[in-house]
N, C-alpha and C positions, 0 to 999 in steps of 0.2 A: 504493500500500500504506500503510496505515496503523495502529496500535498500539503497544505498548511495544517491538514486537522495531526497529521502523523508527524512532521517534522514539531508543529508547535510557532505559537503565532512571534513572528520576527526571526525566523530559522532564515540562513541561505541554503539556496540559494532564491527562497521566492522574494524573500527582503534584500534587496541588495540598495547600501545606501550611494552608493557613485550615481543612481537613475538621475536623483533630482542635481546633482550637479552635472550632469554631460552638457548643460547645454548654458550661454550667461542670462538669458531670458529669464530661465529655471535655476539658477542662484539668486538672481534678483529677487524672481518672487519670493524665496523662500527664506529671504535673508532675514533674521531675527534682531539685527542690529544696525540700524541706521544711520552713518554719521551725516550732518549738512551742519551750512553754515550757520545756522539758530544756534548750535550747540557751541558757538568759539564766541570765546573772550580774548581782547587781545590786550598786552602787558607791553605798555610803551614809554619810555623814562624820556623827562624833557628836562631843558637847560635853559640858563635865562642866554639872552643877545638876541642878533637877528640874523636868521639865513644863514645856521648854525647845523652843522651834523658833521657829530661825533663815531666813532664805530667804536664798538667794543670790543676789542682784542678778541674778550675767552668767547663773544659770542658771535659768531660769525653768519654776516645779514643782517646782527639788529645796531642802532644807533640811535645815540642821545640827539632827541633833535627841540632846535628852537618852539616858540610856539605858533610861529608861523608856518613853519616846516610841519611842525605836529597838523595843522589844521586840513595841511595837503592828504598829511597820512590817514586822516579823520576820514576825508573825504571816500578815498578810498576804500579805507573798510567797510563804512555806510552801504557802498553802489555793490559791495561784494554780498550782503547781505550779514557781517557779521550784524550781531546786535549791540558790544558795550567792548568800551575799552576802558581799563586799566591805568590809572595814573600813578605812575613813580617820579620822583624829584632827585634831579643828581645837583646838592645844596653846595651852594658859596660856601668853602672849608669855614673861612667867615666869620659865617653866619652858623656857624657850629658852637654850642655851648653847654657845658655841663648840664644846664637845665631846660633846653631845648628851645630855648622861649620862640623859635621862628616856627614851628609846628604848628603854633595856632594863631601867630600872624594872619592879619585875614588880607594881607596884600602879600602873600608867600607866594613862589613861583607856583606852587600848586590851585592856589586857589584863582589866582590869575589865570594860569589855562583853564580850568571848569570853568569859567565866566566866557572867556571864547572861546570852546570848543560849543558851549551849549547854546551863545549867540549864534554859530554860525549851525550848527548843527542839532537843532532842539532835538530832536529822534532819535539821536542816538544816545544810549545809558553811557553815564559819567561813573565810575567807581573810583575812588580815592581811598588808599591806603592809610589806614588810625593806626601809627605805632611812631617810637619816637626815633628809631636807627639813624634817620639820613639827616636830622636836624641835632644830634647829640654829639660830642666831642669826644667823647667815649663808643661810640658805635651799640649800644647795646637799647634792645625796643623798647625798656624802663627807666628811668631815674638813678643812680647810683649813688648812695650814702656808703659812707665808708667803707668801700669796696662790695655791697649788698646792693644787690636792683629790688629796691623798695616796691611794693605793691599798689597800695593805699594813694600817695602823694602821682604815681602814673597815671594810674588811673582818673587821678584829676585833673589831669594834663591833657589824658586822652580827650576826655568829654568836652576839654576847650578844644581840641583840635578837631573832632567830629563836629561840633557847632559854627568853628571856622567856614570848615568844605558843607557844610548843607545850605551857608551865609549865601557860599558864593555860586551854589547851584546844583550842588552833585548830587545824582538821584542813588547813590550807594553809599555808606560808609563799609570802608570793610575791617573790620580791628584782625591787627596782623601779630599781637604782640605776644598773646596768652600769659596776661596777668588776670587773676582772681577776680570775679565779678565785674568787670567791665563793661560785659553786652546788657548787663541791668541798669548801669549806672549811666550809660551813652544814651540807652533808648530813653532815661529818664530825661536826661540833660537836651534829647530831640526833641522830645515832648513840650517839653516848658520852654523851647525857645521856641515853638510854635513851627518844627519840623515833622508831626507826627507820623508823615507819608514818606518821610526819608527812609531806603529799607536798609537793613543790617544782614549784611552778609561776615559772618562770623569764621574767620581759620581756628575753628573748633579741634583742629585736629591737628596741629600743628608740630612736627617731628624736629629734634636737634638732630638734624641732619646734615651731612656733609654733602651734599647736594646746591648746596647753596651761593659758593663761593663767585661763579659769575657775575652772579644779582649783586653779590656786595662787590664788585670789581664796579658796574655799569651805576649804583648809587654814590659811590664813594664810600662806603659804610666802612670796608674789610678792611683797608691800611688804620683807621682809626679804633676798630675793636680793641678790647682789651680784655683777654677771658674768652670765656665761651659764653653759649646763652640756653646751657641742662637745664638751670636753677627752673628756668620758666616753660622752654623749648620739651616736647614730650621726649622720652627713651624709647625709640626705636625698637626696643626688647618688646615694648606691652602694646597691648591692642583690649585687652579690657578697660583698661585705663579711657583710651579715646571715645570708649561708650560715654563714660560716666563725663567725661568733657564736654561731649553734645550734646548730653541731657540736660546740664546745666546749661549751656546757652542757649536751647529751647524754651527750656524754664526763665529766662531771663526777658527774651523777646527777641529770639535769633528770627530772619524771616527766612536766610538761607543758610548752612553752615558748608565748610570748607576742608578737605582734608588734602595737608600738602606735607612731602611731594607726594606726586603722583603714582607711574608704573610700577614705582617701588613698596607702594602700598595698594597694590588693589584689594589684597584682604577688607582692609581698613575702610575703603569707600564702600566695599560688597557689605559690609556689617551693618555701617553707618544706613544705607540706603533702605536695604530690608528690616533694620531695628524702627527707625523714625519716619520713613516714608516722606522726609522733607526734602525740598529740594538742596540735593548734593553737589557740589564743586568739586572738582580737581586740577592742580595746580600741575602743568607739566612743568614743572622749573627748569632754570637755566640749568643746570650741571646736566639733566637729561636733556636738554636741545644742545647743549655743547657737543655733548659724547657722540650724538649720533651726526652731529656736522662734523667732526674730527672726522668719522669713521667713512663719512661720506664722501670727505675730500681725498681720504687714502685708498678711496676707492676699494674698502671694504663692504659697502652698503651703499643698499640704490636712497637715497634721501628722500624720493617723493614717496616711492611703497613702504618706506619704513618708518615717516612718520604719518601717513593714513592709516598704517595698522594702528601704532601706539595710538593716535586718538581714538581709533576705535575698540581697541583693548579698554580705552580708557571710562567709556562710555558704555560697554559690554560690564562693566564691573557695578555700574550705577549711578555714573554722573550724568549729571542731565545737563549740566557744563564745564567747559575746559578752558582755563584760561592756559594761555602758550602764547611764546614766540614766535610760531610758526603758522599764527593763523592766517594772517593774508595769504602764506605761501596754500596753505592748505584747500581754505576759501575758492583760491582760485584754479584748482586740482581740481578741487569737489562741481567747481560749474563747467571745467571741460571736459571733466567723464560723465 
């Protein structure tokens, strides 16, 4: 006797899974994971002057640009269909000081771009970075008292700096820092400045990671570090831990939370995603757009398939978005296939 009833239902040879891939019509339709351009956030650091652009050494394609340069790059991403970019500030050494005070300047290079980017481009999401690294003389996302990044006294620094960027327009704050109660104490501090539709995207999940080291090259942050940043930064060892971080900044008034980096955590977004059901971020950071444009230049790796797959690994894991370096390159892969 032979058939499905004798071999048993999924036996080969009547189940053979190659059918629905032979043909790309029949992977298309069956494809369970979709990446387009909704899903990219793009992470772009801007400089004061005019008709300015900077490259970044460790990251090769991106660069520090004026804000008139930035408004071109704006443009572009807009007509690409991303939907939000990312502001980072690479600060007047300066304007760097123990106690950050240019963070919540409200005519800080940062807030000055959110004022024209969103003149020229109301539609597209603003996101602005709440932590204090690139305005600190110390490099560290906190306050430092006698060699301790204080919690308490940040945190009120922060909520002057999220009131700064919603002063000047930004339809995101995003607290980068992972100090203690902060996404309770910013949503409050939005509230009463009469930002209440401001949203909080929260790096909930935020790993002391060696992944990082470009971003602090293309801020200025990394020559002025001093220390590391465990005290605050999660251990990489745990992954129950980042539960109990995203609860609390749900409980606080997170509207999205974040887990960075990226492909080196997809456990971590997989958790986060099926635990909360909130909308989830993922961070492809610089050290992973580094690694894979090193590898691409030595002609180890095709750079366009290999970074379509990582976003879609990335999104296969349960982000519903990516911020990356790579999203115009992506963007515009994704509208000529």
């Amino acid at each position: 006797m032979s058939g499905p009833a004798s071999l048993g239902l999924g036996d080969y040879p009547w189940t053979r899974m190659r059918r629905n891939r032979k043909a790309e019509w029949s992977r298309r339709l069956v494809a369970e994971t979709r990446l387009t351009a909704d899903d990219l956030i793009w992470p772009v650091f801007v400089l004061d002057g005019d008709d300015r652009r900077e490259e970044v050494a460790s990251m090769p394609g991106v660069a520090r640009l004026s804000i008139d340069r930035l408004l071109d790059a704006a443009e572009e991403a807009q007509g690409l269909g991303i939907p939000a970019i990312a502001l980072f500030p690479y600060t007047d050494p300066a304007l760097k000081t123990p106690d950050a005070e240019e963070a919540f300047n409200p005519d800080n290079l940062i807030c000055r771009t959110v004022r024209a980017v969103k003149a020229a481009f109301p539609e597209i999401g603003v996101i602005c970075d709440v932590a204090l690294d690139p305005y600190n003389s110390n490099g560290h996302d906190g306050l430092v008292r006698d060699g301790e990044i204080v919690n308490d006294e940040t945190v009120e620094a922060l909520c002057k700096q999220a009131v700064a960027q919603a002063e000047a327009g930004c339809d995101v704050n995003a607290p980068s820092d992972m100090m203690d109660g902060r996404i309770g104490e910013i949503r409050e501090a939005l509230d009463t400045a009469g930002f209440a539709n401001v949203q909080i995207v929260s790096y909930a999940a935020k790993y002391a990671s060696a992944f990082y080291g470009p971003f602090r090259d293309a801020v200025g942050s990394g020559g002025a570090l001093k220390g590391d940043k465990k005290t605050y930064q999660m251990d990489p060892a745990n992954t129950d831990e980042a539960l109990r971080e995203v609860a609390l900044d749900i409980q606080e008034g997170a509207d999205m939370v974040m887990v960075k980096p990226g492909l080196p955590y997809l456990d971590i977004i997989r958790r986060v995603k099926e635990t909360f059901t909130l909308p989830t971020l993922a961070y492809h950071v610089s050290g992973e757009y580094a690694m894979l444009k090193a590898a691409a230049a030595n002609g180890w790796l095709d750079n366009d398939k290999t970074l379509l797959e990582t976003l879609t690994c990335l999104k296969r894991a349960g982000a519903d978005g990516i911020l990356t370096y790579g999203a115009i390159e992506a963007a515009k892969l994704l509208q000529d296939a």
